[in-house]
C-alpha positions in Angstrom: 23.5 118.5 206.4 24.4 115.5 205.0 24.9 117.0 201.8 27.1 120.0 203.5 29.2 117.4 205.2 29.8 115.8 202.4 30.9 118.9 200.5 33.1 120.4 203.3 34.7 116.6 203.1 35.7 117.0 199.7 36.8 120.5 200.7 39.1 119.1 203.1 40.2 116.2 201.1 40.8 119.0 198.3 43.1 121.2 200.6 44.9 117.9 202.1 45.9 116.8 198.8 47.2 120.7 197.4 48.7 120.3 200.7 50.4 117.2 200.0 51.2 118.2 196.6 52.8 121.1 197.8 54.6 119.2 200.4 55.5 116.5 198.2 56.4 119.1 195.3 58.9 121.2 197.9 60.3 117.8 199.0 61.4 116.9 195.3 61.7 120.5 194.3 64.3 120.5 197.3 65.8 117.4 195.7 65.8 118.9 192.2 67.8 122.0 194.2 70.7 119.8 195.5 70.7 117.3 192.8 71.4 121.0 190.6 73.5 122.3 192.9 75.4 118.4 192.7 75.4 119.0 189.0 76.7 122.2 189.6 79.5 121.6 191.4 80.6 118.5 189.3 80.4 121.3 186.0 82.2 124.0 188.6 85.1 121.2 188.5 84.9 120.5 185.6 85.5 123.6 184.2 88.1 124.5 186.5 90.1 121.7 185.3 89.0 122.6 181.9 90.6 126.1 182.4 93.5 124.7 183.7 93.9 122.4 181.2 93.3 125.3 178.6 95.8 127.2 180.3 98.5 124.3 179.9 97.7 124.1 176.6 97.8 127.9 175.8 101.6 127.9 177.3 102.3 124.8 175.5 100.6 126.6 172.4 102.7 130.1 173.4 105.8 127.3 173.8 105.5 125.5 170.6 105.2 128.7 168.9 108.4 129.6 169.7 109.7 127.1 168.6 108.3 127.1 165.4 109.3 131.0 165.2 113.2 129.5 166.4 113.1 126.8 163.5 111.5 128.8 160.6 114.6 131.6 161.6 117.0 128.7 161.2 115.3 127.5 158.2 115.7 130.9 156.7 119.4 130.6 157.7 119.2 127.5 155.7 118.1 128.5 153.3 120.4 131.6 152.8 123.0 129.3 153.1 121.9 126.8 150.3 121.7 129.6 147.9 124.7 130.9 148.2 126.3 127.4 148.0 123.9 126.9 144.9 125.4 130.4 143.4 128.8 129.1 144.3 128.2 126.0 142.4 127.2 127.7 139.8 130.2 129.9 139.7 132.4 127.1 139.7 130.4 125.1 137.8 131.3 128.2 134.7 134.8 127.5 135.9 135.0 124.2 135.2 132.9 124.4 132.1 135.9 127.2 130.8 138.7 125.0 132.3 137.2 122.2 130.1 137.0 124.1 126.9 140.8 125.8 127.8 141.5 122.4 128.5 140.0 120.9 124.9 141.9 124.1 123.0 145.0 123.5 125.2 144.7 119.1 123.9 144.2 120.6 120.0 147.1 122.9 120.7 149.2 119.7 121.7 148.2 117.3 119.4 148.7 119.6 116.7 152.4 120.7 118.2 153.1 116.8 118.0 152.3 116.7 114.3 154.1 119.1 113.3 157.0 118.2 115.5 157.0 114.4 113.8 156.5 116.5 110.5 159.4 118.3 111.4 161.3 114.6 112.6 160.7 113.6 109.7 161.8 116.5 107.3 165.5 116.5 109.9 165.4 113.0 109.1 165.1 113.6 105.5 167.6 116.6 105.2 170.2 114.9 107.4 169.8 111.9 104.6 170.0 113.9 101.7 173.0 116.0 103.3 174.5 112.8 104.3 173.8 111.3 100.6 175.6 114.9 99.5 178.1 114.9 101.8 178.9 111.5 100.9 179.0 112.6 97.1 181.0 115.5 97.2 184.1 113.5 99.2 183.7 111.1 96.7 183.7 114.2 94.1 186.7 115.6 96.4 188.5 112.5 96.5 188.3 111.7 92.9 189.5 115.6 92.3 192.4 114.5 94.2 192.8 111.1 92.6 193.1 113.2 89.4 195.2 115.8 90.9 198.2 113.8 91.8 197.9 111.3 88.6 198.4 114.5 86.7 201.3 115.9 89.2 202.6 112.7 88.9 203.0 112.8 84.8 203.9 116.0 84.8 206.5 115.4 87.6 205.1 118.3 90.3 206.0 117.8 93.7 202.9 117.0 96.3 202.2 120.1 98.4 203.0 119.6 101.7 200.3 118.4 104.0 198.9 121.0 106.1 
């Protein structure tokens, strides 16, 4: 009996402690339950103020887009704008390149009209001289023609012609 006692002890002892276990095990499975749920809930708020924050950043994302669309259209405005200023430039640019070439043509032109105009200075110059040096010769001619005229009227007793 002794021995049956001792057995059914252990028995008990055996179904006291699964009992326990189980007790104990429930208690801290409980506590694993609402430490989860805890968990839970923080990661619940978390992600709701994830989303949120997501969501502000998709509008601010959708916002910014925008504006990059809004700037790359006034880029290519811009840009439009710069070439046709560049083809402008490049128009006049021709122009003044042809102005600069009339211009050089225009300078040879001149400086060529003022060497022949002091050529022809100095061919007047000359002429009037030399017609001036004739001129000069012939009255001299003239005048001794006339000297000689009325020294010969004179011996051969002519009257002077009367002076016109």
């Amino acid at each position: 009996m002794k021995v049956l006692q001792n057995w059914l002890s252990i028995v008990v002892l055996a179904v006291l402690a699964i009992l326990g276990y189980q007790f104990w095990g429930s208690g801290s499975l409980g506590q694993k339950v609402d430490e989860h749920g805890r968990r839970l809930e923080t990661i619940s708020g978390q992600s709701t103020r994830l989303e949120k924050d997501v969501s502000k950043q998709a509008e601010a994302l959708e916002a910014t887009q925008q504006r990059v669309e809004a700037h790359t259209t006034r880029i290519d405005a811009v840009e439009q704008r710069v070439q046709r200023a560049e083809a402008g430039l490049k128009v006049v640019e021709e122009d003044i390149k042809a102005a600069r070439s009339a211009s050089s043509e225009v300078k040879e032109r001149a400086d060529k009209l003022e060497q022949d105009l002091g050529s022809l200075r100095e061919n007047h110059y000359r002429l009037e001289k030399q017609l001036g040096d004739e001129h000069r010769a012939r009255l001299h001619a003239d005048q001794a023609v006339e000297q000689r005229l009325k020294d010969l009227e004179k011996r051969l007793g002519v009257p002077p012609p009367p002076a016109p």
